[in-house]
N, C-alpha and C positions, 0 to 999 in steps of 0.2 A: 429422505426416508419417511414413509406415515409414523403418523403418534399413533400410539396406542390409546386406549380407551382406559384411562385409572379406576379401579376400582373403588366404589366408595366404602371404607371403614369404619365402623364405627368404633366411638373412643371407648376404652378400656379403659376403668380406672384402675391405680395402679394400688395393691393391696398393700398392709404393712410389714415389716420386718415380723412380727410376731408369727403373724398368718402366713408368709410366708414359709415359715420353719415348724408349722403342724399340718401346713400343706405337704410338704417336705415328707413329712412322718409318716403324713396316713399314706400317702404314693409308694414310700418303700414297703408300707405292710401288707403289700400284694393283693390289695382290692381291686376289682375288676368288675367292668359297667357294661352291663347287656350282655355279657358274655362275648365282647369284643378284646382281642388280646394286645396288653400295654405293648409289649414288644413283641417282634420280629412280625414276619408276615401271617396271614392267619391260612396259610397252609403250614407254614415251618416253623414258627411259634420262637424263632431263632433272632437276640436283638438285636436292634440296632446299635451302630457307635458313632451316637451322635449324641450331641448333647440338651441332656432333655428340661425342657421348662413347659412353664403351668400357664402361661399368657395367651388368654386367647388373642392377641393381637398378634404376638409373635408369629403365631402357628398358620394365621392367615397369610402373613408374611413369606413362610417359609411356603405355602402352596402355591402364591401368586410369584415367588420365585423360580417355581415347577421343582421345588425339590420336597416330594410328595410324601416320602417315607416320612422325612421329619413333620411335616405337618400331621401327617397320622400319629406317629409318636406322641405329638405334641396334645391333639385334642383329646388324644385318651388318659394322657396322664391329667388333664385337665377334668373330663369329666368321672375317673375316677377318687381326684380328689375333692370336687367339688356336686356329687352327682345330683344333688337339690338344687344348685346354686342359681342365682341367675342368669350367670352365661350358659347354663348347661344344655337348653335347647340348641341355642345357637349352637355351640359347640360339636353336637349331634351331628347338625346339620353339618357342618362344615365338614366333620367325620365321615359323614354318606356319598358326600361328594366326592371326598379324596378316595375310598372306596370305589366308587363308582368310575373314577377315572382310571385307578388302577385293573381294572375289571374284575374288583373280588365283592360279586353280585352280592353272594347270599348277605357279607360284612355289613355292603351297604343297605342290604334291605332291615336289618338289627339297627343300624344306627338310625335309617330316615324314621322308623318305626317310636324309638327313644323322641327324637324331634318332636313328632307330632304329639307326643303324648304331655309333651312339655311348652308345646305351644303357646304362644301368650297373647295370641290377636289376629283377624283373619290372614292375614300375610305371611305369616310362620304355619298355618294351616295349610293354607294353600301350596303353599311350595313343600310341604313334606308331601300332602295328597298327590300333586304331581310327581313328584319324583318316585312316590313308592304304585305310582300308577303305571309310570315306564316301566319299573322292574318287572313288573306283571306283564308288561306289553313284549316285553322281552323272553320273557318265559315261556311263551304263549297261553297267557293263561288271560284270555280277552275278555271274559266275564268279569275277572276282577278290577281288571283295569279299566273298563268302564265306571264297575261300580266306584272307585278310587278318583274318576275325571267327575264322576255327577254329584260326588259329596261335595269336591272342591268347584262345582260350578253354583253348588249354593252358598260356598261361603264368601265368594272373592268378589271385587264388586270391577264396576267402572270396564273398560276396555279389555282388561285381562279376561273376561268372559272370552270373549273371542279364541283367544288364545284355548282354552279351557274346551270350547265345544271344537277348536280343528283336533286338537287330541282324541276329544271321542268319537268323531271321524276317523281317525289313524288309524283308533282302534278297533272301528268297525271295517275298514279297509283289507287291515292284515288278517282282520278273523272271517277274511269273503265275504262279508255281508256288504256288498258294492252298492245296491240302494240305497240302504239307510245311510251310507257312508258318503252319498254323493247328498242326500236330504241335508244333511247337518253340515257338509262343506257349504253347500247355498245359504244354510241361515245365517254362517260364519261371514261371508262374500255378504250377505245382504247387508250386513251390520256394520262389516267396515270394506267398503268394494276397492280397496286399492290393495288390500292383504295378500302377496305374492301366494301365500302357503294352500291357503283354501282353494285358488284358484289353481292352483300348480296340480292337488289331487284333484280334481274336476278336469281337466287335461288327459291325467292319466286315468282315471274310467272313460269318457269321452274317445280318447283315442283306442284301448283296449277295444270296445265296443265296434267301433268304427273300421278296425281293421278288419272283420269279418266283411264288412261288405266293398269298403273301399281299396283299394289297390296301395296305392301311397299314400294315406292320411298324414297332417301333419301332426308332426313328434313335438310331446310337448315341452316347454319353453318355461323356464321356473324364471319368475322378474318379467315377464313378457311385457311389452309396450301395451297402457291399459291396464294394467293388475298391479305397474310398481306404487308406491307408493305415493302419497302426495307431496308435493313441494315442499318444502318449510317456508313460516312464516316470514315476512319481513323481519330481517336484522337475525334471525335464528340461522345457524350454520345449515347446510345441506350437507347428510347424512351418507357419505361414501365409506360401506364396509371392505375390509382386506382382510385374509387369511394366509397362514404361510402354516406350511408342514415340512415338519421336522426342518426348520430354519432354510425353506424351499431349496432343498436336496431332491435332485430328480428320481432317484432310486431307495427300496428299504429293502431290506433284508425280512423285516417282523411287519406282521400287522400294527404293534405298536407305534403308535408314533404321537409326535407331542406340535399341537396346535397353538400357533401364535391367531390370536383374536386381537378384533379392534376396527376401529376406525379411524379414517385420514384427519378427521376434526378432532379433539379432546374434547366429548361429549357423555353425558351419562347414558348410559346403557340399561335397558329394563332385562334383555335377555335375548334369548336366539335360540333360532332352530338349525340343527345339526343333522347331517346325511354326510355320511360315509365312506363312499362308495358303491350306495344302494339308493333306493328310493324311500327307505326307511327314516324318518327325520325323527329326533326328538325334541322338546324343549330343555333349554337349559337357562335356571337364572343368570343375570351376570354376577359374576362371583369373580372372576380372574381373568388378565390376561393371556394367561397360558394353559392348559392342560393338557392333561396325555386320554387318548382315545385310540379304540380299534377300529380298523377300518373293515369292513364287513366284508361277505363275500368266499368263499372256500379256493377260488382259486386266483393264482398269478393272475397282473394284467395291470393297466392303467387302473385306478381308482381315483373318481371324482371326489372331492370334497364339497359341500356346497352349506354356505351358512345365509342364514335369513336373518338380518338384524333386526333391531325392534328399539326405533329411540325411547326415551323417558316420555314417559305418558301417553307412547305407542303411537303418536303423531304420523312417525315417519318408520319405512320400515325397508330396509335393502339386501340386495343379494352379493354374494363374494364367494369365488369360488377359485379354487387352486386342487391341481392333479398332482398324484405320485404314483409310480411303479412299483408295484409291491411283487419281489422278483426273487423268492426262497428255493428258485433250482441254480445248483452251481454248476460251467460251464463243463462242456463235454468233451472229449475227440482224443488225437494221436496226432506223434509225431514221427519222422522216419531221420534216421541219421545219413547222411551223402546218399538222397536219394532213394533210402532204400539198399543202399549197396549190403552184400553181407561182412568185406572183409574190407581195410585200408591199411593202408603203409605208413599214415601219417597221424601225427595227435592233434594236429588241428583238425575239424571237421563240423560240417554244416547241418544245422537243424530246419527241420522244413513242418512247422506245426499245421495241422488243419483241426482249429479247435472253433466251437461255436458258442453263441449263447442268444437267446431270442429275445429277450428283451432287453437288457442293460449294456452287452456286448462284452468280448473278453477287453480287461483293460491294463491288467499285469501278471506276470511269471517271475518264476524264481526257478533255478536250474539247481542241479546236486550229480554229483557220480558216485554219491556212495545210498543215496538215501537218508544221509543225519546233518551234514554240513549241506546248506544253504546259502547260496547269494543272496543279497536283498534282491525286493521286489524291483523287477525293471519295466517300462513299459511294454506291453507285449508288441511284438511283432511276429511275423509269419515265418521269417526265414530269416536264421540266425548263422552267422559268420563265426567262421574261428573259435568254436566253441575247444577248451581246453582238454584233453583226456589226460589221465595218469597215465605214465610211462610205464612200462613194460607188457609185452606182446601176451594177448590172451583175450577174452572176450569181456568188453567193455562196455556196460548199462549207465544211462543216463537218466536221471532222473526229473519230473516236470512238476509244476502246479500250476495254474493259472487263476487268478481271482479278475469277476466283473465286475462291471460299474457300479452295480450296487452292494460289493462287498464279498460273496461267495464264495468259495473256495474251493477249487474240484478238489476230486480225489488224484492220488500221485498216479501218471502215466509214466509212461517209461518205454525206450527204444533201446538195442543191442546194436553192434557191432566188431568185428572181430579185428584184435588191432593187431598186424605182423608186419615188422621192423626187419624181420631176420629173410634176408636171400635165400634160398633155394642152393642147395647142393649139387653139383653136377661133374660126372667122373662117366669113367669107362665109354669114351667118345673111338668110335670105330668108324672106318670106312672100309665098304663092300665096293669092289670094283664088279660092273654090272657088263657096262662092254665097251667099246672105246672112246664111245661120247655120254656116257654117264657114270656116276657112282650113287651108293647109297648112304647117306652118315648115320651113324648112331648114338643115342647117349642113355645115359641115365640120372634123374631127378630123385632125391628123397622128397618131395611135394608136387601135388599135381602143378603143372602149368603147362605153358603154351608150348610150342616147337619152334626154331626158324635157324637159318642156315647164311650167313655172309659169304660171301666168298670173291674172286678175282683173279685173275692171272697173274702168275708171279712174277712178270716184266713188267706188271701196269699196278700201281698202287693208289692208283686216282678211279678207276672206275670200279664199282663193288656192286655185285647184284645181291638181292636180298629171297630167298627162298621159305615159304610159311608155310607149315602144318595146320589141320583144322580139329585139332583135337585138344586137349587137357589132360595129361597123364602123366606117368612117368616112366615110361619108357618109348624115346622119340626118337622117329623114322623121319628122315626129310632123304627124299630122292631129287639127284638132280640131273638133269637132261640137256642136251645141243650142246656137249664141249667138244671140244677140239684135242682128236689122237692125240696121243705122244705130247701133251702138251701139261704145263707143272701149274697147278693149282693152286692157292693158299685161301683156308676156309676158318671161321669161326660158331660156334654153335651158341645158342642164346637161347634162355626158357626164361618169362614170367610167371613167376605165382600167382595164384587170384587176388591178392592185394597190391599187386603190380611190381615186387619188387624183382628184381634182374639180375639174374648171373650170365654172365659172359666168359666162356673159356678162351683159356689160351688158344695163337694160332698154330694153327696145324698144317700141312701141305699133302698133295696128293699126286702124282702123276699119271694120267691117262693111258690105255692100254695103246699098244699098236695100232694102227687099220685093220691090219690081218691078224690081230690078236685074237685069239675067244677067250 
């Protein structure tokens, strides 16, 4: 398995009993920083039950564990107990993030706003300017987030420039402005030419452009041979990035989902660019192993992820990339019971589903015949045996679910059939003497069914012809023809119901008129 890339921490000192317990005090007197809410979420304002401390170590703790509510929890009781202090930037910051990761935009744009204003050096600058430069970029509101990329490209020094001018590229990209956007990816490429990210937008205008005249242009290629980065030094590890989502599960249900970051070496990380599902990348410091992101896009489908590493001191820089299905319609269709038949005789009986699902595929069902009791989930199959009915004769519904591979859940389908157990009644059996080589029989049924007629000569009990009607009623005519004058008959009359079940009367005999009989 790859290692992960550890986040680096910085030490907290640890405060004293005294301070702790007027930290303690002023947190429960319901003070509140930026107008960020200690508890619950800041749509629901609703707490959490977890349990809260003032440690900004902790709380970093609790994010790079991806358990995000509590780190929120955490850095707000923190910076409303301490809103001067000197963790309180940082703290902000970490605030913004975990905001930002949860996707409660406006939260994080209050908290990255706090950071900056608390700032202690250009590297606390720059990384609020950037991140409150994306929010902008997200909004669309492109003017700002320029202005937000060009304050922090006057303040940050060294190779992060780079980083700095592809952002105000991005920015110019998504606000159309594809010139200025393609000028400033080449100054970024001039500066540092192994930089996947600048060359990857230069691709896509390139290619854009190009498809007006060229037929098949080639598509472009993020990490492409040429663009990746450069080697590492003698004795320094080579830089191979991995990504896993949602703990590489091929299906989600929600655009949410939670990214494992890292690298195969345990090496320090400066930061990365992050794409989606879209062409849309942003930067993010390294901060964590883990977070939760949305994945872009409005509808169903594959969704690429793709992340740009960036070693320490921005040396080396790589790509890693991992897909998921993000797959929110649940599966669809019907099923028919024996066939489709309307009626059976028996309570066992076979399901014959035709259900679909386009991306994830159907992958389990549960059955009911009342609609409230439930089997477990079974694996789905198409065509189900021996399925069980409740006894007694009347019409009997089945009921379905199906859930797919990524979770879903149809809505309940359902198919009838009519269950009858009970024979068919049958009385008032007549025979019509027609003329000396036929008769006609008669009967009567209380349920439609079939007609047919046994019969044999009553010296011979081994050979029996069988005579069929083509009708369904209940009152049945079977005529029968070529017998033999003067000669004794012995007959049986027989009707099935539409769920097949049989009555057979007793036998009866008949003798044939004369020759010369009318």
């Amino acid at each position: 398995m790859p290692r992960l890339v550890r986040t680096r921490i910085m030490t907290v000192a640890k405060a004293s009993f005294t301070v702790l317990v007027l930290i303690a005090l002023a947190s429960s007197s319901g003070i509140r920083a930026a107008g960020i809410p200690a508890t619950g979420t800041p749509e629901a304002g609703s707490p959490y039950d977890i349990q809260v401390s003032n440690d900004l170590e902790v709380g970093i703790d609790y994010f790079q564990s991806g358990k995000f509510e509590e780190a929120i929890r955490t850095f707000s009781r923190l910076v409303e107990s301490e809103p001067e202090g000197p963790e309180a930037g940082e703290a902000y910051a970490w605030l913004g993030y975990a905001y930002l990761c949860r996707g409660w935009n406006s939260e994080a744009q209050k908290a990255y706003s706090e950071s900056l204003s608390r700032a202690r050096n250009s590297a606390e600058t720059t990384r609020a300017l950037l991140a409150l430069g994306q929010l902008h970029l997200d909004n669309g509101e492109y003017d700002k987030a320029v202005s937000m990329f060009e304050d922090a490209l006057r303040v940050c020094h060294g190779k992060k420039k780079v980083i700095v001018r592809t952002l105000i590229g991005i920015a110019n990209y998504e606000a159309g402005k594809v010139t200025a956007a393609k000028e400033i990816f080449q100054q970024a490429l001039d500066e540092s030419p192994h930089d996947p990210m600048p060359d990857y937008y230069i691709q896509l205008i390139e290619y854009a452009d190009k498809k007006k005249s060229v037929m098949f242009p080639t598509k472009p290629k993020l990490g492409r041979q040429g663009a990746a980065a450069k080697k590492a030094v003698a004795g320094e590890p080579d830089l191979k990035g991995v990504i896993s989502v949602n703990s590489g599960a091929k299906h989600t249900i929600t655009p949410h989902v939670k990214l494992t970051l890292g690298t195969e070496a345990d090496m320090s990380l400066e930061g990365f660019f992050l794409s989606a599902g879209d062409d849309s990348f942003r930067w993010h410091e390294w901060q964590s192993a883990n977070i939760e992101w949305r994945l872009r896009g409005e509808e169903d489908g594959v969704k690429q992820v793709n992340v740009v590493y960036y070693a320490h001191g921005f040396d080396q820089a790589r790509v890693a990339e991992a897909s998921i299905a993000l797959d929110r319609r649940p599966p669809w269709g019907s099923f028919v019971i024996n066939e489709g038949e309307k009626y059976t005789n028996n309570t066992l009986v076979r399901l014959n589903f035709s259900v679909y699902d386009k991306l994830s595929g159907v992958a389990g069902i549960c059955l009911s015949n009342d609609g409230m009791a439930w089997t477990d989930w079974m694996t789905y199959r198409s065509s189900l045996r021996n399925w069980q009915l409740p006894p007694g004769d009347g019409t009997k519904k089945v009921y379905a679910r199906v859930h797919d591979g990524a979770g879903n859940i149809s809505n309940v389908i359902t198919a009838a059939i009519e269950l009858d157990t009970t024979p068919p009644m049958l009385w008032l059996v007549n025979v019509k003497h027609l003329s000396p080589t036929s008769v006609q029989i008669s009967w009567m049924t209380d349920e439609d069914c079939d007609s047919a007629v046994e019969f044999r000569l009553d010296r011979d009990r081994r050979q029996t012809v069988t005579v069929r009607g083509d009708k369904v009623t209940t009152f049945h005519v079977i005529r029968i023809e070529d017998l033999e004058p003067s000669t004794k008959y012995r007959f049986r009359a027989l009707s099935r119901d539409l769920a097949g079940n049989l009555t057979v009367s007793g036998e009866y005999s008949f003798v044939t008129k004369a020759r010369n009989e009318t």
